[in-house]
Each structure stands twice: as C-alpha cells, then as structure tokens.
mmCIF file of the N, C-alpha and C atoms, coordinates in Angstrom:
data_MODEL
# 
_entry.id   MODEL 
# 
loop_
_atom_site.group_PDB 
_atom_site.id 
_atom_site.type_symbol 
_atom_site.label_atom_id 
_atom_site.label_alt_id 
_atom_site.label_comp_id 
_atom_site.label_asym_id 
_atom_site.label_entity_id 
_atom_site.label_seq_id 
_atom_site.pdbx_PDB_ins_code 
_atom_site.Cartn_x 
_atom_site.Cartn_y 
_atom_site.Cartn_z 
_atom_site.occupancy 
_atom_site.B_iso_or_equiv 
_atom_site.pdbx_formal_charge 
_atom_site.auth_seq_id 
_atom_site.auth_comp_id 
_atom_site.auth_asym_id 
_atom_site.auth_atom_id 
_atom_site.pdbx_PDB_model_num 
ATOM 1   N N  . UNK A 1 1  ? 53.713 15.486 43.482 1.00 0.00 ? 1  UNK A N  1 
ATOM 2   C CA . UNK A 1 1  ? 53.326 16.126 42.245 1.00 0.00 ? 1  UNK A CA 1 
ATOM 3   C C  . UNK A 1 1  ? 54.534 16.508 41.388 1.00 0.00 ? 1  UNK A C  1 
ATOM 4   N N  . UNK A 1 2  ? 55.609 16.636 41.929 1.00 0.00 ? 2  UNK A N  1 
ATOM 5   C CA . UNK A 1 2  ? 56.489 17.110 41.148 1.00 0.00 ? 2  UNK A CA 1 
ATOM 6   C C  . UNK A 1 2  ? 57.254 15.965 40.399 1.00 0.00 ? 2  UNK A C  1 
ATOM 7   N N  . UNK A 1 3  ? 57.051 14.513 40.554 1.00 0.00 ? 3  UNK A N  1 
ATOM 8   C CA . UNK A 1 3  ? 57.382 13.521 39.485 1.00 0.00 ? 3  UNK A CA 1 
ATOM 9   C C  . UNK A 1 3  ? 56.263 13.044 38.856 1.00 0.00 ? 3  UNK A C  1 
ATOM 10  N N  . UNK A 1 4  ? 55.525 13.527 39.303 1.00 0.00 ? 4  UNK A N  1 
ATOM 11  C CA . UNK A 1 4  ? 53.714 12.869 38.361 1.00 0.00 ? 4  UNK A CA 1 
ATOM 12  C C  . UNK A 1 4  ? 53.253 13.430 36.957 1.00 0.00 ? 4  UNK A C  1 
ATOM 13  N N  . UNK A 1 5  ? 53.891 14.811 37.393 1.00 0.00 ? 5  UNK A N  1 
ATOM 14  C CA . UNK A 1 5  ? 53.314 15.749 36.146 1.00 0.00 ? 5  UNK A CA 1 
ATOM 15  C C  . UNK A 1 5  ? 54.160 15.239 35.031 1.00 0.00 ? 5  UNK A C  1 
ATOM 16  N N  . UNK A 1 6  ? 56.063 14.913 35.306 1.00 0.00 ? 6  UNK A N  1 
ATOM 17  C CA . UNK A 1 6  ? 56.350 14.789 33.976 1.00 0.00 ? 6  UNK A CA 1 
ATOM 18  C C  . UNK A 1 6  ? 56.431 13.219 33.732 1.00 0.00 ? 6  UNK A C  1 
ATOM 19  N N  . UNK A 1 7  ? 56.336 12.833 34.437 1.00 0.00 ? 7  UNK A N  1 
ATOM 20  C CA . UNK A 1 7  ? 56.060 11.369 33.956 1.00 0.00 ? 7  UNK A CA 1 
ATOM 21  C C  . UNK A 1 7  ? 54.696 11.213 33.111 1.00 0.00 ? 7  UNK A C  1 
ATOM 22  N N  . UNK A 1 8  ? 53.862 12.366 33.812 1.00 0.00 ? 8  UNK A N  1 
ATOM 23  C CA . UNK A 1 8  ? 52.304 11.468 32.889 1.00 0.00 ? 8  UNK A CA 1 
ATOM 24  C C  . UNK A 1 8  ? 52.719 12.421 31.547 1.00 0.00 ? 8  UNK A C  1 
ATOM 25  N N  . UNK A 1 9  ? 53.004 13.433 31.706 1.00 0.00 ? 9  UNK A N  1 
ATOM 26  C CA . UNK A 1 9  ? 53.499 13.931 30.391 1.00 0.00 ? 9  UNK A CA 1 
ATOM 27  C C  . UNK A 1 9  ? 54.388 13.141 29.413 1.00 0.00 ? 9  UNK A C  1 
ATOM 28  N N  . UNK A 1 10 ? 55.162 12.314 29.830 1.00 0.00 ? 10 UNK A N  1 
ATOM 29  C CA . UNK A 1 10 ? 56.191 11.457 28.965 1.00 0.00 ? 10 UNK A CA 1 
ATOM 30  C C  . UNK A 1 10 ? 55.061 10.366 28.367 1.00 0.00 ? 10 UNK A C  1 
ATOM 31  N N  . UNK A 1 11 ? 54.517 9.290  29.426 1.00 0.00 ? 11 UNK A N  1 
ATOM 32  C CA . UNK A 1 11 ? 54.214 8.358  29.225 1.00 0.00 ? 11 UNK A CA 1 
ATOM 33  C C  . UNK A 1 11 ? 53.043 8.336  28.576 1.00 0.00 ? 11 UNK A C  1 
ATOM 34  N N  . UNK A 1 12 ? 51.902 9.384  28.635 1.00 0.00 ? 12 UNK A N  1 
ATOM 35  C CA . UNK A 1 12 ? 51.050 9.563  27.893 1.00 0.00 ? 12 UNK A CA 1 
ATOM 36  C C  . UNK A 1 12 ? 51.267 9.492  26.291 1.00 0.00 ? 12 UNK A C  1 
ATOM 37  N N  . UNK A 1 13 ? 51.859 10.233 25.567 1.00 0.00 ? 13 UNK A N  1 
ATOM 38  C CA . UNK A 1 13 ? 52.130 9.812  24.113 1.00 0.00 ? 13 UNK A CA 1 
ATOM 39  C C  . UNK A 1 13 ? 53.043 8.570  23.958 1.00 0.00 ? 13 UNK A C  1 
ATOM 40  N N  . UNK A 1 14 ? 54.089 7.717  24.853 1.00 0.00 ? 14 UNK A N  1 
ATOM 41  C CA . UNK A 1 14 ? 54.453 7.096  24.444 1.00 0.00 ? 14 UNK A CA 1 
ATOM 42  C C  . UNK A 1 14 ? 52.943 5.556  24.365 1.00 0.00 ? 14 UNK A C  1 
ATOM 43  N N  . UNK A 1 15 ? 51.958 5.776  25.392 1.00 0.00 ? 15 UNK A N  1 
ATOM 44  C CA . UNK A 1 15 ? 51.000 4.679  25.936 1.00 0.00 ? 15 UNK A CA 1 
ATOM 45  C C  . UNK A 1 15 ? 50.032 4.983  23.962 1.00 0.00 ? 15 UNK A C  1 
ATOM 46  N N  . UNK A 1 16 ? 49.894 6.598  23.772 1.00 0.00 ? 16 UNK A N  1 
ATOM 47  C CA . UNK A 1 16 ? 49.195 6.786  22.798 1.00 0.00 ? 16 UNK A CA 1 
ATOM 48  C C  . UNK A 1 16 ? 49.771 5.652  21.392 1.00 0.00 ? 16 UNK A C  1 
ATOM 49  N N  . UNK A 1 17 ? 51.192 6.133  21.470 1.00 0.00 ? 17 UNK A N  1 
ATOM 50  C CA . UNK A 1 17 ? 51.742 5.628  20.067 1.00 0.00 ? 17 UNK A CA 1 
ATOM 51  C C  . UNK A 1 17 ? 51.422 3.636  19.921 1.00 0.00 ? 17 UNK A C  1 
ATOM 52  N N  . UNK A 1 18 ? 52.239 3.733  21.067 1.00 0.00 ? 18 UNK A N  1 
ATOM 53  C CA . UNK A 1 18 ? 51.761 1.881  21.318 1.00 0.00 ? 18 UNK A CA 1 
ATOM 54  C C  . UNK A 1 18 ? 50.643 1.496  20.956 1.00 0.00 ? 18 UNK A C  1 
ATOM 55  N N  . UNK A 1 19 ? 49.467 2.440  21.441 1.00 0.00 ? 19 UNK A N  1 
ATOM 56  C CA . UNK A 1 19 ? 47.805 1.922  21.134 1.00 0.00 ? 19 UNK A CA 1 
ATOM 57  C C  . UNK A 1 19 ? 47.531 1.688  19.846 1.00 0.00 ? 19 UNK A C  1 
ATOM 58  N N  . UNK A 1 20 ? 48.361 3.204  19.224 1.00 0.00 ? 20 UNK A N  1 
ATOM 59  C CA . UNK A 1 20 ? 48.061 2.718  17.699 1.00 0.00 ? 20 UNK A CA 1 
ATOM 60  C C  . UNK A 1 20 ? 48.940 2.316  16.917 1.00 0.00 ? 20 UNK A C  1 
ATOM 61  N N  . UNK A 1 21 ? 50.264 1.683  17.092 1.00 0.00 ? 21 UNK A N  1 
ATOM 62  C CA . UNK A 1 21 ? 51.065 0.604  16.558 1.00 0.00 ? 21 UNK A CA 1 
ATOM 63  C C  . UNK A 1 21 ? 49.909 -0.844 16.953 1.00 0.00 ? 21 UNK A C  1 
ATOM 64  N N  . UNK A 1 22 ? 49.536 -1.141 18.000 1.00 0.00 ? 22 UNK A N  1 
ATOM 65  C CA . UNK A 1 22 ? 48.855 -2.155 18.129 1.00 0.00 ? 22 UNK A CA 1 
ATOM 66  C C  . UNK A 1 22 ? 47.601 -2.149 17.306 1.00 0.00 ? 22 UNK A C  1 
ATOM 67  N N  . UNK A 1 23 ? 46.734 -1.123 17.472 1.00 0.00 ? 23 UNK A N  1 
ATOM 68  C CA . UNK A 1 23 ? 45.364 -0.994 16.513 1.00 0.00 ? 23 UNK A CA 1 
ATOM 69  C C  . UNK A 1 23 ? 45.899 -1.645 15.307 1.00 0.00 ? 23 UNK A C  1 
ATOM 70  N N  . UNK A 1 24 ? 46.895 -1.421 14.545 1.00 0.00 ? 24 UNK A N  1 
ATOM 71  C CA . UNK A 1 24 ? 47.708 -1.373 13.155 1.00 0.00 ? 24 UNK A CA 1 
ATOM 72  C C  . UNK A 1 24 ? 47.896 -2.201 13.084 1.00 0.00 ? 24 UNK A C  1 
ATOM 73  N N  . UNK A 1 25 ? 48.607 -3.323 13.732 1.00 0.00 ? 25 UNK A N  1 
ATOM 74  C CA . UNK A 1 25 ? 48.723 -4.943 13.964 1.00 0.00 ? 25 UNK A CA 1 
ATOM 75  C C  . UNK A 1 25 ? 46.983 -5.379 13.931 1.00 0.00 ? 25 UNK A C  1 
ATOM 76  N N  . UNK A 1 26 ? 46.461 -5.164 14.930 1.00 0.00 ? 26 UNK A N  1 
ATOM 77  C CA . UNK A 1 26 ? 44.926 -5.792 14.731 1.00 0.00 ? 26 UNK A CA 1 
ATOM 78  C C  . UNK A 1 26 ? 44.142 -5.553 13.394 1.00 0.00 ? 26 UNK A C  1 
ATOM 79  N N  . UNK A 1 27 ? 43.941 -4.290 13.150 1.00 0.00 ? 27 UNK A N  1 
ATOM 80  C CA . UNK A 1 27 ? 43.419 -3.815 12.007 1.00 0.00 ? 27 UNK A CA 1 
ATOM 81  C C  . UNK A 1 27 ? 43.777 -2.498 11.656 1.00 0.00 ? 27 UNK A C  1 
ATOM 82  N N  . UNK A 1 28 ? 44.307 -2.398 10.734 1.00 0.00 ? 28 UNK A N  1 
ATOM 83  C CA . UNK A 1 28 ? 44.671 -1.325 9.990  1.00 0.00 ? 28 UNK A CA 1 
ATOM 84  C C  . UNK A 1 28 ? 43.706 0.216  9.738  1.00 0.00 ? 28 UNK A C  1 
ATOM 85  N N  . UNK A 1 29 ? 42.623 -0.206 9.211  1.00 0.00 ? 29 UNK A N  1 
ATOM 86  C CA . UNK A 1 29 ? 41.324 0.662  9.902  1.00 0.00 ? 29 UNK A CA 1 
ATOM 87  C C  . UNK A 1 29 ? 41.211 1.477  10.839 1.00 0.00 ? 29 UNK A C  1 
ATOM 88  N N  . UNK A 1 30 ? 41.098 0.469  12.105 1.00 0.00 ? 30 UNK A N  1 
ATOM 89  C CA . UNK A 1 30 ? 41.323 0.907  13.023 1.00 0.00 ? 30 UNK A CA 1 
ATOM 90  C C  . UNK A 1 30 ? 42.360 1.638  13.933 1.00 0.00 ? 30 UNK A C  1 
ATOM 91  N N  . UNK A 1 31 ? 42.875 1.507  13.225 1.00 0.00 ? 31 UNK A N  1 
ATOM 92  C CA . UNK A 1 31 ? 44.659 2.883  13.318 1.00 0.00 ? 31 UNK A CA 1 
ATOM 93  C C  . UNK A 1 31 ? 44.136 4.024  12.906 1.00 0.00 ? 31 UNK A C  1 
ATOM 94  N N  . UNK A 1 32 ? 43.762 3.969  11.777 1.00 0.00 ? 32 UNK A N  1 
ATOM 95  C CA . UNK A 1 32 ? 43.316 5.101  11.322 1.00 0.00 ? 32 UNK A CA 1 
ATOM 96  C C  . UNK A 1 32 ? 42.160 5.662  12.118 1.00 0.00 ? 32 UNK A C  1 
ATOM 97  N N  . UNK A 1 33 ? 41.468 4.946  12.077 1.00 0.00 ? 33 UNK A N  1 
ATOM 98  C CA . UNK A 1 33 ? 40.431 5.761  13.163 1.00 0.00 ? 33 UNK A CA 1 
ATOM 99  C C  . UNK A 1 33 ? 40.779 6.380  14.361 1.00 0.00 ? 33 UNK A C  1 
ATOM 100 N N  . UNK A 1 34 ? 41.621 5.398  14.807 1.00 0.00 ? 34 UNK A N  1 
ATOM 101 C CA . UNK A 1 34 ? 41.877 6.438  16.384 1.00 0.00 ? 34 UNK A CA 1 
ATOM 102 C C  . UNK A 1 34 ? 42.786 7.498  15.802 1.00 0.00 ? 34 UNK A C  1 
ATOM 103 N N  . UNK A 1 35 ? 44.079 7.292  14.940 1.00 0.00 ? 35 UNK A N  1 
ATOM 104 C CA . UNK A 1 35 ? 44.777 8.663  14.620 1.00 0.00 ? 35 UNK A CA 1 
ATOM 105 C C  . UNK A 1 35 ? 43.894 10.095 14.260 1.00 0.00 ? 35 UNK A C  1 
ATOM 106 N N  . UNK A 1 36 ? 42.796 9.667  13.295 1.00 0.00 ? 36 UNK A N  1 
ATOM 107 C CA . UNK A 1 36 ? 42.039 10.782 12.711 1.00 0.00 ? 36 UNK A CA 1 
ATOM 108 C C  . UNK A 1 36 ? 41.163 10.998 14.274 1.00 0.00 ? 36 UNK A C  1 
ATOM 109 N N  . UNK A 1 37 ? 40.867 10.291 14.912 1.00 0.00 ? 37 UNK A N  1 
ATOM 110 C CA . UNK A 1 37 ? 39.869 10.935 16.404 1.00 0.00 ? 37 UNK A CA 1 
ATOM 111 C C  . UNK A 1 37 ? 41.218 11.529 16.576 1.00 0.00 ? 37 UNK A C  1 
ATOM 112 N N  . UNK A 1 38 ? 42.301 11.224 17.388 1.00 0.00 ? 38 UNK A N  1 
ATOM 113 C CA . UNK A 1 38 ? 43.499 12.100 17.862 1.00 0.00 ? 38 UNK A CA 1 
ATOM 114 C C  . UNK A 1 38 ? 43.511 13.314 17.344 1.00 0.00 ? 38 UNK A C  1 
ATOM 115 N N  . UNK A 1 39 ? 43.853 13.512 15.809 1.00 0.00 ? 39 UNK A N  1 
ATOM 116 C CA . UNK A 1 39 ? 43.728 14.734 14.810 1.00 0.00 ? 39 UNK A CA 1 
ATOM 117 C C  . UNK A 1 39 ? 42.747 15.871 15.174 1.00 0.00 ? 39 UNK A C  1 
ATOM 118 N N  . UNK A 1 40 ? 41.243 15.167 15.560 1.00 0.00 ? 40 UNK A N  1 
ATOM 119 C CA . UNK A 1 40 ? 40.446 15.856 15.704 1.00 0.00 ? 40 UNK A CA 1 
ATOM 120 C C  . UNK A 1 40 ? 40.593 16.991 17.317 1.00 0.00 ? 40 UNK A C  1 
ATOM 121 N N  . UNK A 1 41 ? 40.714 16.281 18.131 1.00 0.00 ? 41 UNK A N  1 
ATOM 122 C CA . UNK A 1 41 ? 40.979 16.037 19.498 1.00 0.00 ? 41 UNK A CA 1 
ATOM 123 C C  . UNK A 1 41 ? 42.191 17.231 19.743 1.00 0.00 ? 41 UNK A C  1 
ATOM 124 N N  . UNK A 1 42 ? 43.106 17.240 19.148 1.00 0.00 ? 42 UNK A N  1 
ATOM 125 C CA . UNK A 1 42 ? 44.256 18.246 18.954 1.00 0.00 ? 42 UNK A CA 1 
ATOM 126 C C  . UNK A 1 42 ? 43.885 19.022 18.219 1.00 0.00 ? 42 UNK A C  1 
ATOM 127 N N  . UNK A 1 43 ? 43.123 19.148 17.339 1.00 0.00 ? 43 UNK A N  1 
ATOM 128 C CA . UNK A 1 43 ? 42.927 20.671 16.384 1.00 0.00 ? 43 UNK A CA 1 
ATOM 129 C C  . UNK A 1 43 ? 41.273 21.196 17.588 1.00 0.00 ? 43 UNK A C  1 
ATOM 130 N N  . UNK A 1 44 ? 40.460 20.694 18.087 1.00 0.00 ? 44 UNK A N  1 
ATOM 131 C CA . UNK A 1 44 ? 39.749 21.700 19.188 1.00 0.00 ? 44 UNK A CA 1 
ATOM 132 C C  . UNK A 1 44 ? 40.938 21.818 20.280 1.00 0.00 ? 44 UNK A C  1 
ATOM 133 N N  . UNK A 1 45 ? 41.807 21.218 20.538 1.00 0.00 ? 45 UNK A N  1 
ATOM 134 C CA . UNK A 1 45 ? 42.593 21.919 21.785 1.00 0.00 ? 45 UNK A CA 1 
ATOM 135 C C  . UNK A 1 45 ? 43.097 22.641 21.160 1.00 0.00 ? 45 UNK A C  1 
ATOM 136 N N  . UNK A 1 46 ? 44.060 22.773 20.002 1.00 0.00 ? 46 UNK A N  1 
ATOM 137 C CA . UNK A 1 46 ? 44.517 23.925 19.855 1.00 0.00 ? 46 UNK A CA 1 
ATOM 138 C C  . UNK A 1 46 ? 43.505 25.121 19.808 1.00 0.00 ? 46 UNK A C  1 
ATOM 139 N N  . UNK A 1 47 ? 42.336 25.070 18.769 1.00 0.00 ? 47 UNK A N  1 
ATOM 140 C CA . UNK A 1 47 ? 41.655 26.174 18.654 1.00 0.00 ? 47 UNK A CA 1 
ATOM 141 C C  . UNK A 1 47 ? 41.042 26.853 20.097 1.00 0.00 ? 47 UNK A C  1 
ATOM 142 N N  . UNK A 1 48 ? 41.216 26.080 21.263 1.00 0.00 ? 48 UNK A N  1 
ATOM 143 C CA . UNK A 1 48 ? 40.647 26.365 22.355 1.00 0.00 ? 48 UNK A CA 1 
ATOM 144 C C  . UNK A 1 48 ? 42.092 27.249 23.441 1.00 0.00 ? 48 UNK A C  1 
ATOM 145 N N  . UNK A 1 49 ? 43.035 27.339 22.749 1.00 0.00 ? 49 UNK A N  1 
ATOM 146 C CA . UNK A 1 49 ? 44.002 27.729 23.354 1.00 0.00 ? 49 UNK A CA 1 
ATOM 147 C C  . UNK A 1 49 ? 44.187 28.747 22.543 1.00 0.00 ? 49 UNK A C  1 
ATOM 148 N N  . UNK A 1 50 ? 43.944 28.877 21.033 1.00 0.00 ? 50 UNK A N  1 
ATOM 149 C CA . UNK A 1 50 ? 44.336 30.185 20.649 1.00 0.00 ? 50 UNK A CA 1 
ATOM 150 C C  . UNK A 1 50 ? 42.654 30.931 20.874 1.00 0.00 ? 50 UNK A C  1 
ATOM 151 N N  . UNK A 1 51 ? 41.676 30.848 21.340 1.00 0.00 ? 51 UNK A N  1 
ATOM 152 C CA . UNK A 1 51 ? 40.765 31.744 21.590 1.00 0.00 ? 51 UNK A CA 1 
ATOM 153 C C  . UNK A 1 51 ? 41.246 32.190 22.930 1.00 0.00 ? 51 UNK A C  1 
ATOM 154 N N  . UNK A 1 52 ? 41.569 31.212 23.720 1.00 0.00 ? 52 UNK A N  1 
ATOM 155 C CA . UNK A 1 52 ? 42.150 31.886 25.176 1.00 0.00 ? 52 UNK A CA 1 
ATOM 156 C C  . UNK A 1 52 ? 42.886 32.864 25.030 1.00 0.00 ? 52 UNK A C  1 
ATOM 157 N N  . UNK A 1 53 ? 44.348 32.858 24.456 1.00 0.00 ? 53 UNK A N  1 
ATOM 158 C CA . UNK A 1 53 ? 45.016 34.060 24.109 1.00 0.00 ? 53 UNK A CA 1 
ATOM 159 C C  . UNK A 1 53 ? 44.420 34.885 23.192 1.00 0.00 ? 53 UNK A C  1 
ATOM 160 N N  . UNK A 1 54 ? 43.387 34.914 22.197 1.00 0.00 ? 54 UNK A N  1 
ATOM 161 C CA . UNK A 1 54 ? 42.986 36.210 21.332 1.00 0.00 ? 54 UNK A CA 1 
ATOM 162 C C  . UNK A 1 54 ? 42.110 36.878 22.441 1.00 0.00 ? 54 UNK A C  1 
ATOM 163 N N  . UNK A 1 55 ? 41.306 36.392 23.686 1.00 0.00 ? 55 UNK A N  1 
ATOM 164 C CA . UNK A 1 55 ? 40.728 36.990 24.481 1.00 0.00 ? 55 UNK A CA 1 
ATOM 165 C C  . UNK A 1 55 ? 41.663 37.547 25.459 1.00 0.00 ? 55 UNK A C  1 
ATOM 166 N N  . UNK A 1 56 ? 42.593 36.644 26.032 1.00 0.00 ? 56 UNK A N  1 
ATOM 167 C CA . UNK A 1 56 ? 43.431 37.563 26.899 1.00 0.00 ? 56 UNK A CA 1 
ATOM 168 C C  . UNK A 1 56 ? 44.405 38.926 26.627 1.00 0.00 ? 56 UNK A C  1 
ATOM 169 N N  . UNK A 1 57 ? 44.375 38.636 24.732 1.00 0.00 ? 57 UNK A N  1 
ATOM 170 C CA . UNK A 1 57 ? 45.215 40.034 24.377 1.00 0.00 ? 57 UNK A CA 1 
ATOM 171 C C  . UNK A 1 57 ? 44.079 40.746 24.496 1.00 0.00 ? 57 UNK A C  1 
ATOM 172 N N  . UNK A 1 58 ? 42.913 41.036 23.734 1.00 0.00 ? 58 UNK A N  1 
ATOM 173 C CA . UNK A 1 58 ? 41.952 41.727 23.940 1.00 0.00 ? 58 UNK A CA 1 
ATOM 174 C C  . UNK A 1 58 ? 41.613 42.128 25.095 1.00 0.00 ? 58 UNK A C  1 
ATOM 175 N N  . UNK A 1 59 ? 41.710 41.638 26.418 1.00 0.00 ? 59 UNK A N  1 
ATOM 176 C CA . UNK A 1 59 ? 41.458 42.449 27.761 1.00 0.00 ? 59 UNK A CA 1 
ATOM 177 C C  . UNK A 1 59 ? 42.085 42.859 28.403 1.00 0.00 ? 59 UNK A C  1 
ATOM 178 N N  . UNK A 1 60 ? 43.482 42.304 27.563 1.00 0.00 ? 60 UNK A N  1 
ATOM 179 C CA . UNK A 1 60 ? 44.802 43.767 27.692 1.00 0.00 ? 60 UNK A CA 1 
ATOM 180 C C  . UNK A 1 60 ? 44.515 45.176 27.096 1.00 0.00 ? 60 UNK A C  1 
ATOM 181 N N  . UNK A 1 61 ? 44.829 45.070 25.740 1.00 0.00 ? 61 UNK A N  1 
ATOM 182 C CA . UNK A 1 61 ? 44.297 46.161 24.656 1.00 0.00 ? 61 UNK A CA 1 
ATOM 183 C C  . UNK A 1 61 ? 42.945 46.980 25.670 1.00 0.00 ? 61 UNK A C  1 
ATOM 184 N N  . UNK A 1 62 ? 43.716 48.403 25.460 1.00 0.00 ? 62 UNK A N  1 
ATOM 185 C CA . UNK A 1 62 ? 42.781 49.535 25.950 1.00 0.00 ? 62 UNK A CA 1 
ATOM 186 C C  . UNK A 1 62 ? 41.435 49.756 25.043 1.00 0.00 ? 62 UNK A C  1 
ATOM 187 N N  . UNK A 1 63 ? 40.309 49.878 25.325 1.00 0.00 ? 63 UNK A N  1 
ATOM 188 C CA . UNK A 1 63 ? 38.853 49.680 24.708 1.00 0.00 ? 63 UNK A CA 1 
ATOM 189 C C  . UNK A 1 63 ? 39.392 50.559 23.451 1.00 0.00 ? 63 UNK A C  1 
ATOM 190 N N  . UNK A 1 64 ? 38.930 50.543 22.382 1.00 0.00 ? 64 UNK A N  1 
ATOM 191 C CA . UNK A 1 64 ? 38.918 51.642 21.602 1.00 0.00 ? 64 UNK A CA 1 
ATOM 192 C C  . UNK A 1 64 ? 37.245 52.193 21.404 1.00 0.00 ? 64 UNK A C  1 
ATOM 193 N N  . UNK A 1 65 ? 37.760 53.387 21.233 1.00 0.00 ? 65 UNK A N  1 
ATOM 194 C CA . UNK A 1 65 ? 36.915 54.827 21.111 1.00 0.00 ? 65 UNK A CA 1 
ATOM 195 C C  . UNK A 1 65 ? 35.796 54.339 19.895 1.00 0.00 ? 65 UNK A C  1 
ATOM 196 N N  . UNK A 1 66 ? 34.936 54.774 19.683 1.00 0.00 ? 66 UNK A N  1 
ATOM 197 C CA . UNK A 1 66 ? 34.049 54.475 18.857 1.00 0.00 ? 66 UNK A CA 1 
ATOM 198 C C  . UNK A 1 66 ? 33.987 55.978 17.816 1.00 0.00 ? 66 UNK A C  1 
ATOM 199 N N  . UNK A 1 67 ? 33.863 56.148 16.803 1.00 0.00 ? 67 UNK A N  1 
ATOM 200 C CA . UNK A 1 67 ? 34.259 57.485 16.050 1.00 0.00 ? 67 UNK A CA 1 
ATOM 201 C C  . UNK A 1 67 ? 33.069 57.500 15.931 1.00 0.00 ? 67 UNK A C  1 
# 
C-alpha cells in the first residue's frame, strides 16, 4: 500500500488528461463532454468536502444558548 496510493494518485490524472487529449483527436465534442462531466464530478466532491468540515466545525463549537 505504501507505493499504490501514490502511484494511483500520479497516474490517475495523467490516464485522465490522455483520455481527453485523445477524445479531442477523435472528436472534439467529445472532449468537451467528458471535461464538463469532470467539472461536474469535482464541484460535488468539493461541495461534499466542504459540508464535511462545516459539520465537523459545528460539533466542535459549544451548542449555543437559545435567548
């Protein structure tokens, strides 16, 4: 495990970029399509990582009092 993790970490975006240099050679379109799925794909991971941390500060943070 300890050469797997950063290898698939390396080779993963370099396998991504290739796919869509090649899409781009085949059809141009189709570049675009997979980039904009990618786009999509990365903006729910991010938003799914910053709800993780707005919840984990929140169950830090002491309850507040209700006035």
């Amino acid at each position: 495990m300890k050469i797997a993790k950063p290898l698939l970490a390396i080779t993963t975006p370099i396998g991504v970029v290739i796919g869509l240099r090649e899409a781009w050679r085949f059809h141009w379109w189709l570049a675009v399509l997979m980039a904009l799925l990618l786009s999509v794909i990365g903006a729910f991971l991010l938003m799914t990582v910053r709800r993780i941390r707005i919840e984990a500060r929140q169950a830090e943070a002491p309850p507040r009092e209700p006035r």
